[in-house]
C-alpha positions in Angstrom: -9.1 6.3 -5.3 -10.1 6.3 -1.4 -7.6 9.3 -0.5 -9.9 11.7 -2.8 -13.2 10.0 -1.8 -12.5 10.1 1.7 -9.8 12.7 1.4 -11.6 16.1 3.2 -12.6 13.6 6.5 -8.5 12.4 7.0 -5.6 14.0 7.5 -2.6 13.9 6.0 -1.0 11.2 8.7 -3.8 8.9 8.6 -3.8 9.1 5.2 -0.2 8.4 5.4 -0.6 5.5 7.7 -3.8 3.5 5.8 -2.3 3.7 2.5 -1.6 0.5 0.6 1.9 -1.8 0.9 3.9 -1.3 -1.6 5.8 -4.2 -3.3 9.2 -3.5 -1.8 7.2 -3.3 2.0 5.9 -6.9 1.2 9.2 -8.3 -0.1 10.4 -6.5 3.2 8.0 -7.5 5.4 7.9 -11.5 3.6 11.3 -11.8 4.5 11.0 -10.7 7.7 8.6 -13.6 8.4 5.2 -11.7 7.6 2.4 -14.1 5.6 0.4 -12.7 3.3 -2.8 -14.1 2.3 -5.3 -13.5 -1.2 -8.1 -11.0 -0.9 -9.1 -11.3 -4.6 -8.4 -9.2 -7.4 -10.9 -6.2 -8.0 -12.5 -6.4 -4.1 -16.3 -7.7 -5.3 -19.3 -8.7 -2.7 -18.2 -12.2 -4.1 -21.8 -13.7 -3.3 -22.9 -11.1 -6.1 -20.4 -12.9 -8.6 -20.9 -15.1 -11.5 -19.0 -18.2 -10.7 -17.0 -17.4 -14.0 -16.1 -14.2 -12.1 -15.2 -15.9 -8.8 -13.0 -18.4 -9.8 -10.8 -15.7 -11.3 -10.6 -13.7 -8.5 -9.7 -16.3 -6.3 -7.3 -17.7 -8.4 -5.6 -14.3 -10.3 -5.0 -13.1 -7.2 -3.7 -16.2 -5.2 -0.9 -17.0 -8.7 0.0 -12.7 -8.2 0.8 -13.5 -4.9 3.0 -16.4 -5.2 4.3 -15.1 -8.2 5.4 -12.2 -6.4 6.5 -13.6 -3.5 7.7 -16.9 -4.7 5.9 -19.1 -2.1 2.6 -20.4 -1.8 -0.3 -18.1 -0.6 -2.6 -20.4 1.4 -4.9 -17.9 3.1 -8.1 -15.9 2.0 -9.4 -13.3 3.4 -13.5 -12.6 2.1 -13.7 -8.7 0.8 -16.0 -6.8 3.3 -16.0 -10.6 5.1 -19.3 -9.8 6.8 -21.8 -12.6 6.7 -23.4 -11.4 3.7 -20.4 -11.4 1.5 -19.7 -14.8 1.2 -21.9 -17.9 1.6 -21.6 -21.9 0.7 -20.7 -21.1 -2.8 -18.0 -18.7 -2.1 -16.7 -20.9 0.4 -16.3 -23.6 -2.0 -14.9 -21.9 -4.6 -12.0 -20.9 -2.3 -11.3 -24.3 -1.3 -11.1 -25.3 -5.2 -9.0 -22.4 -5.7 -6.6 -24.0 -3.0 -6.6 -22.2 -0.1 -6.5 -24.1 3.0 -8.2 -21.3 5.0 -10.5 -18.4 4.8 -10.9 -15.7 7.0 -14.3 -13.9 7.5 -14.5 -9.9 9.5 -17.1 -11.7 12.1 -16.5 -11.0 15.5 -15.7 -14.0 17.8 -14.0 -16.2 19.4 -12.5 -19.6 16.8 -12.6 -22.4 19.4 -10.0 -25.4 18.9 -11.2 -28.1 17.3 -14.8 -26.6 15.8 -13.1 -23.2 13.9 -14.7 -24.2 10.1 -11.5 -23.6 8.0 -13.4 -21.6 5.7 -15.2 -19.3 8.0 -12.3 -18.2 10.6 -13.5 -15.4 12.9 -11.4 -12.7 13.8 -11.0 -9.4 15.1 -11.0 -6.7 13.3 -7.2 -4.0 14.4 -6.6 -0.6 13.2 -3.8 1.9 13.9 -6.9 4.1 16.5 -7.0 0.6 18.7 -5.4 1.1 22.1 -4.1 -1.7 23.8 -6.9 -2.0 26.6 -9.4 -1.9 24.1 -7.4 -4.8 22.0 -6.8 -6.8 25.5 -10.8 -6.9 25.8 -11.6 -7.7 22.4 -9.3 -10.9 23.2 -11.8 -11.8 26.1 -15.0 -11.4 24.9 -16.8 -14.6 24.5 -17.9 -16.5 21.2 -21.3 -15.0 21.4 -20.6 -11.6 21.4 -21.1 -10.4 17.4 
């Protein structure tokens, strides 16, 4: 559990405030026009996964999700999402699992018309981001990583 790991370096409001949704927050937040999208079951280096392994991560957790939420989950995002934790293979697999899109956590800008649908940049928001420093992250050019 990451509250005891972590627990001694955060205090009790951030603690409060990184926890996970619950299931009446999704529902909530669903209905209020919030998608959700799959980040797999158990949170693996999926690159490090027998393909056994991998297509029931992808696809436990994308039939939890619509289960729960009665609609169809089309987005992925790749645990730790970092260039190293997903490849061709992993890529792949998601596609077969049915998601339309995957999203990586690799800086940069996703240019219309060349943003590979499995490989979506994007920018990585926490509750410590302050607006100026959000506003530059949205002008920073493609090749800054």
């Amino acid at each position: 559990d990451w509250t005891q790991r972590f627990a001694e370096h955060l205090d009790a409001e951030s603690r409060r405030r990184i926890r996970p949704l619950t299931w009446d927050e999704v529902h909530e937040m669903a209905a209020g026009g919030v998608e959700f999208g799959s980040h797999t079951v158990t949170h693996p280096n999926l690159t490090q996964v027998a393909d056994d392994d991998l297509a029931r991560e992808l696809a436990d957790s994308k039939q939890r999700l619509e289960a729960r939420l009665k609609r169809a989950v089309p987005t992925f995002a790749y645990p730790i999402g970092t260039r190293n934790a997903y490849d061709a293979r992993v890529m792949r697999f998601a596609e077969k699992a049915g998601f339309r899109v995957a999203l990586a956590y690799v800086p940069g800008a996703n240019w219309e018309g060349a943003v590979p649908r499995y490989e979506v940049r994007r920018q990585g928001v926490a509750f410590w981001t302050t607006r100026p420093y959000f506003r530059a992250m949205l002008q920073l050019p493609e090749w800054i990583d």
